[in-house]
N, C-alpha and C positions, 0 to 999 in steps of 0.2 A: 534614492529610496527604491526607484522599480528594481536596479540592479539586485538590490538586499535584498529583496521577495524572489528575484528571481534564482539568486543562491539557495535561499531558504528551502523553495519549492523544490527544487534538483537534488538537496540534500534527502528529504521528506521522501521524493520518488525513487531515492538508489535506495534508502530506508526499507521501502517496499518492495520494491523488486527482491534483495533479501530475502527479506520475509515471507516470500512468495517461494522461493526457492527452497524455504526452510522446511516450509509445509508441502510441497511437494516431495522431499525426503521421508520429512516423517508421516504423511501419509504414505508415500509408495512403499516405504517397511511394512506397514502395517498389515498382518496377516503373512505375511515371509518372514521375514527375520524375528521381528519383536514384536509385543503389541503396546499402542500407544499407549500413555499412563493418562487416565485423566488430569491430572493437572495438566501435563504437557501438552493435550488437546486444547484445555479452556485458554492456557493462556498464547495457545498459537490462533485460538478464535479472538481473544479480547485486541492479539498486534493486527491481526486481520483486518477487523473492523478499525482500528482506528488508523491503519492504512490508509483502509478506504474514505473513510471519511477527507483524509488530506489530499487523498486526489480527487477527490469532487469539492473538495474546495480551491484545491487548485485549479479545475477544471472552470469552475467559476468565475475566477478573477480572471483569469484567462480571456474566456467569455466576453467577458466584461472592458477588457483592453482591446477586443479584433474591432475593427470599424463593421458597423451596421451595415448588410447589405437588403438592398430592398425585394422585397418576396412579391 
């Protein structure tokens, strides 16, 4: 099962990274080349956020599997 979460996760993270690359395009045109269209802004804000969302919850389980160490 950890294996499967852990595909899942790596999947979700290259997901992002993408994503991340994507918006960095098309923000770095904007104002040079073209200007961004609202819809293409909102729906590079809605992959954005739920990006992010997956990597703070992977960030979590993560978390949640390192052995406790004491403070």
């Amino acid at each position: 099962m950890a294996r499967l979460a852990d595909e899942v996760e790596a999947v979700q993270l290259a997901m992002g990274a993408r994503l991340v690359e994507r918006a960095e395009d098309v923000l770095g045109a904007v104002g040079r080349e073209r200007r961004a269209r609202p819809n293409e802004l909102r729906c590079l804000a809605y992959g954005l956020v739920e990006a992010l969302r997956d990597a703070l919850r992977i960030a979590e389980s993560q978390g949640g599997r390192l052995p406790r160490t004491p403070q």
